[in-house]
C-alpha positions as CSV (number, residue, x, y, z in Angstrom):
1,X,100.8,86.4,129.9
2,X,98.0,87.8,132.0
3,X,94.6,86.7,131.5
4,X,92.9,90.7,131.2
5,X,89.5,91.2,129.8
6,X,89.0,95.0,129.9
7,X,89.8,97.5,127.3
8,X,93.2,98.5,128.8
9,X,94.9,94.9,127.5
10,X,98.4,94.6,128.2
11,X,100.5,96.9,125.8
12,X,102.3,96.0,123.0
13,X,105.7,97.2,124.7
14,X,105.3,94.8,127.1
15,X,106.7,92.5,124.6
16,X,109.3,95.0,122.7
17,X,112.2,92.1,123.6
18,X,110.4,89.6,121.8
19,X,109.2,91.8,118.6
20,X,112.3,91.5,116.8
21,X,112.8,87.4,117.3
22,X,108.7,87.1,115.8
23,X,109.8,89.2,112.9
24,X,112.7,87.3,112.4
25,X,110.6,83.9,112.8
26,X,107.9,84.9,110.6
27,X,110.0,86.5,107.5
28,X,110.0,83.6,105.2
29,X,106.6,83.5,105.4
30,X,106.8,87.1,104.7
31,X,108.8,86.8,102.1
32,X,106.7,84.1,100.1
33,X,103.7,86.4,99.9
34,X,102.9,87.1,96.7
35,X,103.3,91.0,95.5
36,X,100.6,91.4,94.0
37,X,98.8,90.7,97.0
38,X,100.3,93.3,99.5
39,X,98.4,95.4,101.0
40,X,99.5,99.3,101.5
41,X,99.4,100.1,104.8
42,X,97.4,103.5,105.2
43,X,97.0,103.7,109.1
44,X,99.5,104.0,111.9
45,X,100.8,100.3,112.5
46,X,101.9,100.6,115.7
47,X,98.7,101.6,116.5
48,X,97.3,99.1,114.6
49,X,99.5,96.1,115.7
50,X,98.6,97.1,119.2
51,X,95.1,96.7,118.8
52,X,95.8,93.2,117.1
53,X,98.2,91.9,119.8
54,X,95.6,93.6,122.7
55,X,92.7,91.5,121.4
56,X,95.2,88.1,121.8
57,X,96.3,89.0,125.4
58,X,92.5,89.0,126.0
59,X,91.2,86.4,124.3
60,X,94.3,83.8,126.2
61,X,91.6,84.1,129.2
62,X,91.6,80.4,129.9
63,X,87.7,81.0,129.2
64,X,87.9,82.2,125.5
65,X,91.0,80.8,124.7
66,X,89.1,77.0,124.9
67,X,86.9,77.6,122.4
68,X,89.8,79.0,119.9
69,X,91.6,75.6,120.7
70,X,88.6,73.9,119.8
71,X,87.9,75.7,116.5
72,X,91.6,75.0,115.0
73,X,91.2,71.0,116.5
74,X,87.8,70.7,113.7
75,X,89.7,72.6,111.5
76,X,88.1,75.9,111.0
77,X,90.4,78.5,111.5
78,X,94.6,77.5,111.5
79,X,96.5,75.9,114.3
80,X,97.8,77.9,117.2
81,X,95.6,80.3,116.6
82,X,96.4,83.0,119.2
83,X,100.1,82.4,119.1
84,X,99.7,83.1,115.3
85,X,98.2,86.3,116.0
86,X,100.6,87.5,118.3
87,X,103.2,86.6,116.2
88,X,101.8,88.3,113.6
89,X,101.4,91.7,115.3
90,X,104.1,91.7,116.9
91,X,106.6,91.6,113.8
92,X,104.3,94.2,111.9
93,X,105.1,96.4,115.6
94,X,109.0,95.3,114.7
95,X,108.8,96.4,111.3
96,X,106.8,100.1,111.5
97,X,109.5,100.6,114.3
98,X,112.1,99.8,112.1
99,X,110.9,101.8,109.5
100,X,110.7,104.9,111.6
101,X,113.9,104.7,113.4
102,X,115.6,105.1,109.9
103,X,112.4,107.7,109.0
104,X,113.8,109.7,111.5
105,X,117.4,109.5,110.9
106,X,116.6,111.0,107.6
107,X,113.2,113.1,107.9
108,X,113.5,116.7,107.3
109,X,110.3,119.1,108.0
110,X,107.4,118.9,105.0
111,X,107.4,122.1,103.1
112,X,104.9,124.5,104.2
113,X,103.5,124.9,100.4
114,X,103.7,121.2,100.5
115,X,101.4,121.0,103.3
116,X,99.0,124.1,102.4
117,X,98.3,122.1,99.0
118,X,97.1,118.9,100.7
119,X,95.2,120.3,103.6
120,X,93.3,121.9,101.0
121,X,92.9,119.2,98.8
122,X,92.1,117.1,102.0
123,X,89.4,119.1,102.8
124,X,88.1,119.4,99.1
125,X,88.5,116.0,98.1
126,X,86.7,115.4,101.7
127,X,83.7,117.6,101.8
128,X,82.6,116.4,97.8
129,X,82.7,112.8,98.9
130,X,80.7,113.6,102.7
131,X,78.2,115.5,100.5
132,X,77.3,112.6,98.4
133,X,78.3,109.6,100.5
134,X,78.6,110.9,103.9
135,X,75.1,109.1,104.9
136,X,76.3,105.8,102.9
137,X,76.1,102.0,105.0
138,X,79.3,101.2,102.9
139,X,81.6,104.3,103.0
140,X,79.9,106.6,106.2
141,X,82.5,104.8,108.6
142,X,85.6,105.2,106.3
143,X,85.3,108.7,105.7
144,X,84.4,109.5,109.2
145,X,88.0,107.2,109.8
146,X,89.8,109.9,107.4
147,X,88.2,112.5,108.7
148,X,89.8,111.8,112.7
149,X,93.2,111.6,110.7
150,X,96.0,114.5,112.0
151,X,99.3,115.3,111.4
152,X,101.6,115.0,108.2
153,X,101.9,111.1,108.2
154,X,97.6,110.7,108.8
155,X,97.7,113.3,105.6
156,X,99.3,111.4,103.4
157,X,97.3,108.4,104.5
158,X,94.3,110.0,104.1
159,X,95.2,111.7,100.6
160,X,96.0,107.9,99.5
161,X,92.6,106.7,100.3
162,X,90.9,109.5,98.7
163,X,92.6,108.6,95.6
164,X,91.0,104.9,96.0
165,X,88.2,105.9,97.0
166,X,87.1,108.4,94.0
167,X,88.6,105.8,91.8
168,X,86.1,103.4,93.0
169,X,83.8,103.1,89.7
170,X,80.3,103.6,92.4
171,X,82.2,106.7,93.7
172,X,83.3,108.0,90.4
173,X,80.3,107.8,88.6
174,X,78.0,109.8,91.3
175,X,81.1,113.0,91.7
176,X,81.9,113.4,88.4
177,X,78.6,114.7,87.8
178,X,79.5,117.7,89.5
179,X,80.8,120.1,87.3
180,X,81.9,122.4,90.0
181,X,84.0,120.8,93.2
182,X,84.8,117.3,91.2
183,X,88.4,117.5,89.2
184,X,89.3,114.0,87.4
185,X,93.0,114.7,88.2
186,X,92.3,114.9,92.2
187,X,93.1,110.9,92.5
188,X,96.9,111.7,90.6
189,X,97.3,114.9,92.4
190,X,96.8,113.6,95.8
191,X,99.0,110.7,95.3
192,X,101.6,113.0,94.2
193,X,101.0,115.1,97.3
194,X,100.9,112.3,98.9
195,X,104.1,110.8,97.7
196,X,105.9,114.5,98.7
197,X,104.7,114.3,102.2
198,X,106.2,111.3,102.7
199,X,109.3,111.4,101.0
200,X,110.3,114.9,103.5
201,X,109.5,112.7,106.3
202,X,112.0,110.4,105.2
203,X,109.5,107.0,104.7
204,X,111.4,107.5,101.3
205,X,115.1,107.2,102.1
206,X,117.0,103.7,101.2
207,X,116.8,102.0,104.7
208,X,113.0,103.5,105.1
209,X,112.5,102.0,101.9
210,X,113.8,98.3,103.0
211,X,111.4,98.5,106.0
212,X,108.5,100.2,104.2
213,X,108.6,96.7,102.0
214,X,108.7,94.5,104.9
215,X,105.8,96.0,106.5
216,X,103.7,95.6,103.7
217,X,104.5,91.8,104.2
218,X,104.0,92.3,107.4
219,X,100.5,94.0,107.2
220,X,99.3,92.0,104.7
221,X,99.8,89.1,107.0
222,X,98.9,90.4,110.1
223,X,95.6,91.6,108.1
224,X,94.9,87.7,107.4
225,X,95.1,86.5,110.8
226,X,93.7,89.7,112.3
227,X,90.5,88.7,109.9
228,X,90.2,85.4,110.9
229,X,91.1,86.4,114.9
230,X,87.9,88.3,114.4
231,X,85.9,85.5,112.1
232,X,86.4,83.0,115.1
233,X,86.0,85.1,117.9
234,X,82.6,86.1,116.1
235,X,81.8,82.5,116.2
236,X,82.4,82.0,119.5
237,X,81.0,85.2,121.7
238,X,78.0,86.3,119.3
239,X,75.6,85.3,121.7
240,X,77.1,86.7,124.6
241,X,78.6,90.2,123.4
242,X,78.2,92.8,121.0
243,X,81.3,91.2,118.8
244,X,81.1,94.1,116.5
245,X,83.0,95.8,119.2
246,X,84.6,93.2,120.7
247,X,85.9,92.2,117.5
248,X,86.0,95.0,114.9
249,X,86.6,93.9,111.6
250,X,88.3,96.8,110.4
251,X,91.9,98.0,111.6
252,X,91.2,101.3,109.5
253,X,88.5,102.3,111.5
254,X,89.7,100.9,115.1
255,X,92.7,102.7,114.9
256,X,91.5,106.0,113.6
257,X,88.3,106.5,115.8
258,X,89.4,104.3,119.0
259,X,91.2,106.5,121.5
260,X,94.8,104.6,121.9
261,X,98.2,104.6,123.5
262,X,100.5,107.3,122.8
263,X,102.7,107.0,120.2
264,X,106.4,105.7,121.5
């Protein structure tokens, strides 16, 4: 691999041919994951695996990737770390491909009253929780995330974490106190919506349903490694570079506010 260090890393599709064998490497690792520890993946993965497996083709600079060695040789973070990471990004990229190819093969356009209902909603569910939490250190940056969301997919992504995020017991208790834009059956109502959207896209059909399953494992895992990828690389560059944007710690926000590659 090259050794690049500017913000144009080496893509992801570079490395297509070797997505499937990490996958394939990785899955009973996968598969031992507990369930109730998945994670539901509520941001394009492609997207999102890119950014993961563009921070490792950086960071195997002969100059950084030293101190990552050195880190996993005291036992601080896992042994070969940045081939772990790749790996890990690269089958979550195998497995959102996967799942779209059969997406596709059996999407059908969302309804148009289907769509009027959650863009509405959307924007409701949206402006009640920028009025009261729009300024907040903890939310600000994941509503501002769901806000730069587009398209049907990004919708029902972003009705999803509405749902959590109302739900949140903080949340809840500040919105229900308005008696004229908060509705206590928003959180069902835009997982059902939610659940519509995707189903017409086909993310819903058998096959889609095999590979939406595996990328949850997938996720989940990637989201470990992706953590401690940006724990160590924290450690090591702190005093040198702005690591918060070197290292973001949040794929949510990274992929939804960080111009990226087009979609293949």
């Amino acid at each position: 691999m090259g050794s690049k260090t500017t913000d144009e890393p080496e893509p992801i599709e570079d490395r297509a041919e070797h997505a499937a064998e990490a996958y394939d490497a990785l899955r009973p690792t996968l598969e031992a994951l507990p369930y109730d520890g998945l994670l539901d993946p509520r941001i394009d993965m492609q997207k999102a695996s890119a950014h993961a497996f563009g921070l490792t083709v950086r960071d195997r600079d002969r100059s950084r990737a030293a101190g990552f060695q050195k880190l996993a040789q005291v036992e601080v973070i896992g042994p070969r770390p940045l081939d772990r990471y790749e790996q890990a990004a690269l089958a979550t990229w195998h497995a959102r491909r996967q799942q779209l190819r059969f997406a596709a093969t059996a999407g059908a356009k969302v309804p148009r009253p289907v769509v009027s209902a959650a863009s509405a909603l959307k924007k409701r569910m949206l402006k009640l929780a920028d009025h009261y939490f729009g300024e907040h250190p903890s939310y600000a940056l994941d509503l501002r995330a769901i806000r730069a969301g587009s398209g049907h997919q990004d919708t029902a992504n972003d009705l999803q974490q509405l749902a959590d995020f109302v739900e949140i017991p903080e949340v809840r208790a500040v919105l229900e106190r308005d008696p004229v834009h908060y509705r206590a059956s928003d959180a069902h109502e835009a997982r059902e919506l939610a659940a519509e959207i995707l189903r017409a896209l086909g993310f819903q059909s058998p096959e889609a349903d095999k590979w939406t399953a595996r990328l949850r494992r997938a996720y989940t895992h990637m989201h470990q490694t992706y953590a401690e990828h940006c724990y160590a690389g924290s450690l090591l560059f702190h005093r040198i570079e702005d690591v918060a944007r070197t290292y973001p710690p949040s794929l949510v926000t990274v992929v939804r506010l960080r111009p990226g590659r087009s979609r293949k």
